[in-house]
C-alpha angles and dihedrals in degrees: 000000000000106000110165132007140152146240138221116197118186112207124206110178111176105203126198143195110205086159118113085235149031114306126191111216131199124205125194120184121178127205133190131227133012101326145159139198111246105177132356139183088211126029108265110215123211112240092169144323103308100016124072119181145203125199114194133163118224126195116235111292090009130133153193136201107208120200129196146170133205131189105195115188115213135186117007098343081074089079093053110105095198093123 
């Protein structure tokens, strides 16, 4: 019997500006579970216990390819305190 794994999820989230100015953008991503951010393109801010966030500000027709990568532990393997 399976009683604790873990994941690993790879994000890839394209942003875009198609404004004629500057837009701050605000992005919110929420992941269950006991997780942790291993790499990332951008740097990923806590807001609470399952949502992380990025604010950026992009110039008009820019863009930005954010990439992320989350290990998430499940089961048993939650109670673990290795990381």
């Amino acid at each position: 019997h399976v009683v604790g794994w873990r994941t690993q999820e790879f994000y890839k989230t394209q942003i875009t500006n198609r404004l004629p100015r500057n837009a701050r953008i605000e992005v919110y991503r929420t992941f269950g579970g006991k997780f942790k951010v291993i790499e990332s393109t951008i740097v990923l801010t806590q807001n609470d216990h399952d949502t992380h966030f990025f604010i950026l500000t992009l110039e008009p027709d820019g863009s930005l390819l954010a990439q992320y990568q989350i290990d998430t532990k499940h089961g048993i393997n939650t109670k673990k305190n290795d990381w």
